[in-house]
N, C-alpha and C positions, 0 to 999 in steps of 0.2 A: 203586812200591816199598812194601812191607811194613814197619812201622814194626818194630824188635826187640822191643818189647811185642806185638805185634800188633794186630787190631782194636781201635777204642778205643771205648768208651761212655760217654757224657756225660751227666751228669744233671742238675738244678737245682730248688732248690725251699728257702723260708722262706729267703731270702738267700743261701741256702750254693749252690756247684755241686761236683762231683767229677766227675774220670774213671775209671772201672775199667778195666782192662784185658783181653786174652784170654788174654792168658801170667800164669798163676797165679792169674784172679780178682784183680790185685793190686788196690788203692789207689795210683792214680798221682798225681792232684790230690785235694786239700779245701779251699776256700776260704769266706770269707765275708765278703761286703761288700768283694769284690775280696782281699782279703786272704789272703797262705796259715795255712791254721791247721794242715796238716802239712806235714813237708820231704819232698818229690814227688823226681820226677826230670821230663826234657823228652822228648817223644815221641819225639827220635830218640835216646834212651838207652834200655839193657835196667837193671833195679832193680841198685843198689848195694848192699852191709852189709844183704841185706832188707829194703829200702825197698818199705812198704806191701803185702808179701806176706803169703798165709797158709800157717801151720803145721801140716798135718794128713797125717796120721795120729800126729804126735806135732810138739811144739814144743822148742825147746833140744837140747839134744845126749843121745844115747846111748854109752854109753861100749864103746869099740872095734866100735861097733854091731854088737852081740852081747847078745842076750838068749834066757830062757827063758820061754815061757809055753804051760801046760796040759802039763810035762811036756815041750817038744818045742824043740830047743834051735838056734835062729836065728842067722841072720848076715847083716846088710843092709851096703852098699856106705857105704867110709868117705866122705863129702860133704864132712869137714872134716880132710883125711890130714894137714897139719901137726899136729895135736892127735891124730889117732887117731879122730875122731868119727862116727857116722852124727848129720848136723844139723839140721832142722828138717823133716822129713818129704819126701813122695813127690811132692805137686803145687803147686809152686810155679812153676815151668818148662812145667808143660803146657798145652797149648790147651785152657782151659776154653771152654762153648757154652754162648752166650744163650740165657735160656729166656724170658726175658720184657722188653723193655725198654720203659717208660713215660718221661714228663715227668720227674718225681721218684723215679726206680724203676728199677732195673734188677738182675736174680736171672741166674747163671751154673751149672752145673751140670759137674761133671767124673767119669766113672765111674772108679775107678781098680781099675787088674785086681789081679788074685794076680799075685806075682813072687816073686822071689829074697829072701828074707827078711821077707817080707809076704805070706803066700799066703791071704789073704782079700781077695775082691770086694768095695768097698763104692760108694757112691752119694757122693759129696759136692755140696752145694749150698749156696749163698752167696746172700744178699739185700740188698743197702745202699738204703734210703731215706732221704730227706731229707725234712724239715719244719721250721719253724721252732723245734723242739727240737735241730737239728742232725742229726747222723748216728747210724742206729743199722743194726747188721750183725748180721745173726741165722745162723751155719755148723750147719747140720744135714749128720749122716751116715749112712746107713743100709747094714746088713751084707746084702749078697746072699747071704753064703756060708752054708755048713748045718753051722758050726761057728761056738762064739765067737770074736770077733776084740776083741783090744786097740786101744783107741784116744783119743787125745787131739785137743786140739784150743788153738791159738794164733795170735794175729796182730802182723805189726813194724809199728805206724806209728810214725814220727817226729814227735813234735809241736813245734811251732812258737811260739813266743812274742815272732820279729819277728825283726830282725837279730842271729847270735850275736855272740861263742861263750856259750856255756849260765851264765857261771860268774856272770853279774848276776842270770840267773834266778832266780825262787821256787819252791819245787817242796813240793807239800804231797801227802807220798804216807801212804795210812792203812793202814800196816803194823808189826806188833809185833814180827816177825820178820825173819829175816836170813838163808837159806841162804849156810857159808862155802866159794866157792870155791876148789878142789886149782889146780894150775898148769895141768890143762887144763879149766879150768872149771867143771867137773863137784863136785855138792856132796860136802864131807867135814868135815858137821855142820851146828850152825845156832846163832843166837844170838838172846837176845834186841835188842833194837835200843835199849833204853831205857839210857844213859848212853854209848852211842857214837855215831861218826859217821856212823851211817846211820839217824837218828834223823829224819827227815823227817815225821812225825807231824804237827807245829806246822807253819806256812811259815816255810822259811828260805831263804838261796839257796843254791845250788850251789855257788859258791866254783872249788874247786880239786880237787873231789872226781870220784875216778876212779872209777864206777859201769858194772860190768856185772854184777848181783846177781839176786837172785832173791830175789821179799818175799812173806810170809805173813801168815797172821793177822791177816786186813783188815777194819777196823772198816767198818759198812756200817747205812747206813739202813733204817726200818721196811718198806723194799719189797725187803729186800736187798743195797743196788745200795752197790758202793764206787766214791769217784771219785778219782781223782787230778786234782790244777792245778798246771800248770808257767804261770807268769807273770811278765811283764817288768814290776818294782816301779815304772820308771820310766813306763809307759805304762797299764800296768793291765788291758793287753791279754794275752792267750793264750789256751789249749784247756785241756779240762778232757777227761778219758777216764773212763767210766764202764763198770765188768762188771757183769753180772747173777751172784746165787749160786753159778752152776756154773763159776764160772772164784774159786780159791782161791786165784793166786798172781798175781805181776808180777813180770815182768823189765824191768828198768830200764838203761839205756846210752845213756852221755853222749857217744856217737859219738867213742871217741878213737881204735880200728882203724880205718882203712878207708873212713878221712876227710880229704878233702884241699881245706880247712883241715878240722883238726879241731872238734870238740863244735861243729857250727853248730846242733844239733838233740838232741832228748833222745826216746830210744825209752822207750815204755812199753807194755808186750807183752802181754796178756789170756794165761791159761794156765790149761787145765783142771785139767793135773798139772804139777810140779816140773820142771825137768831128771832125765832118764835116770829117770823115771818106769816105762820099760820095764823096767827092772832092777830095780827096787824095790818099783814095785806101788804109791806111794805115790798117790792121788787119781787113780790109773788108773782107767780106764772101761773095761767088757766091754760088746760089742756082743752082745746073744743074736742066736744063727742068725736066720738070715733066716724072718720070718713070724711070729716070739715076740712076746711083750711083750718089750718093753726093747730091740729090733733098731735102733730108733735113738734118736738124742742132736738136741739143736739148744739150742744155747746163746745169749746176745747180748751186745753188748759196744755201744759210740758215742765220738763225741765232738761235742764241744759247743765253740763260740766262747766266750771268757771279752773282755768289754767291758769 
C-alpha cells in the first residue's frame, strides 16, 4: 500500500533526522535528539492545516483568485471556496521526484505546467539538509516560459515546543509590523505592532492570543537572517525558524482552525510576498523568460533545536 504522502525520504544528520515526503516535497518529521521540534503528521496520514508543505507559486491567499498581471487578467481555481480564496499555490499535492538523496540530504524537483490561471512553465526545486546547525531548505524556481511569470514563494511548518497547547509558550517574533486581517483573511491595512498585542518583539508568552497574522519589518542580523523562538519557559526547550533577506514576511498561526485539540503547535511561515501579493504587486517577484538574467529565484529559510 501507498502511504497518502507517498514515497518517504529520510534523512539524519548533527542529531536532527526528518522525513520529506513525495506529495508536495512536504516536511513530515523534524526531530532532534529523539525529540519533535515540528508538529509532523504519521505516515499513514495525508498533511493537515498545511502541515509542513510548501507554497509556491504564491503563499496565503489570493483574493477571489483573480488577478491581473502584464495587462492580461486571470482567474485560478477557488482552494479555499468557504472564504472565496485561491490558497497557497499549485504544488503542494503533487508527486514531486527525487533528484538526489544522500545520508544528510535529500533535493525533490517538480515541473509545474501552464494551466488555467497560471500559464507559465516553471521548474521548482527544493533542498533540505541537516547538520549540526539544524535544518536549512533552500526553494529555487526557474521560468521555462518566454514570458514573465509572477511568482512567490512560502512554507507551513509547525514548530514545536514539547507538549501544548501553545498558550505557556514564549514566542519572540522580530517584527515591527502587523498586516490587519478583513473577515476573509486577506489584508485591509497594517499596523504598527508597538503598544499592542501583537507585539512579540521582546519574549512573552502566547497566553490567549488568537494569531493568524501576517508580520513585516523584521529586524535581522549582520548576515541578514531573522529568527523567530517559540519556547517552553518551563523546559527551555523549543525551535527557533530562521529566513534569509528574500523572505520579508511571516505568517504566524496558533493552530486554532483545523485543530483537534486545538493550538498544539504554532505555525511560522517564511514568505517572499504578503498575502494576495498577486493583486497587489507588493514584494512580488517576476520571473524573466526563460534564459534571462533574473529567470530564476532560490531563497532559504531552516530551523534549529532551541536547548
Amino acid at each position: 500500500m501507498t502511504a497518502p504522502s507517498g514515497d518517504q525520504f529520510e534523512i539524519a544528520g548533527g542529531g536532527y533526522r526528518a522525513v520529506v515526503t513525495e506529495s508536495g516535497a512536504t516536511l513530515r518529521v523534524l526531530e532532534y535528539a529523539g525529540r519533535p521540534v515540528l508538529h509532523g503528521f504519521a505516515e499513514d496520514e495525508m498533511s493537515g492545516a498545511g502541515r509542513g508543505q510548501l507554497l509556491v507559486p504564491w503563499p496565503n491567499r489570493i483574493r477571489d483568485g483573480r488577478y491581473t498581471f502584464e495587462g492580461r487578467e486571470l482567474q485560478l481555481g477557488l482552494t479555499e471556496p468557504s472564504r472565496g480564496n485561491a490558497s497557497h499555490g499549485l504544488a503542494r499535492w503533487a508527486a514531486w521526484t527525487p533528484e538526489e538523496h544522500a545520508a544528510s540530504s535529500v533535493s525533490l524537483g517538480y515541473r509545474l505546467m501552464a494551466q488555467s490561471g497560471y500559464p507559465w512553465t516553471v521548474d521548482l526545486h527544493v533542498l533540505y539538509d541537516l547538520s549540526a546547525d539544524g535544518l536549512t531548505v533552500t526553494q529555487t524556481a526557474t521560468n521555462l516560459s518566454d514570458r514573465p511569470a509572477p511568482y512567490a514563494s512560502g512554507a507551513h511548518p509547525y514548530l514545536s515546543a514539547g507538549e501544548g497547547p501553545v498558550d505557556g509558550w514564549e514566542l519572540t517574533l522580530p517584527a515591527s509590523i502587523r498586516l490587519l486581517p478583513d473577515e476573509r483573511l486577506l489584508p485591509a491595512g497594517e499596523e504598527d505592532v508597538e503598544g499592542t498585542a501583537y507585539d512579540f518583539r521582546v519574549a512573552r508568552p502566547v497566553r490567549d492570543s488568537r494569531l493568524d497574522d501576517a508580520f513585516g519589518r523584521l529586524a535581522r542580523d549582520d548576515d541578514g537572517v531573522a529568527t523567530t523562538l517559540v519556547r517552553d519557559p518551563a523546559t527551555g526547550r523549543g525551535a527557533a525558524l530562521w529566513v534569509d533577506r528574500h523572505h520579508p514576511w511571516l505568517m504566524v498561526f496558533s493552530a486554532d482552525d483545523g485543530w483537534d485539540p486545538p493550538r498544539q503547535a504554532l505555525a511560522v511561515e517564511p514568505m517572499t510576498a504578503p498575502p494576495d501579493a498577486f493583486r497587489s504587486g507588493r514584494d512580488l517577484l517576476t520571473l524573466a523568460p526563460a534564459g534571462e538574467p533574473g529567470d530564476e529565484a532560490s531563497v532559504s529559510w531552516g530551523i534549529r533545536a532551541l536547548e
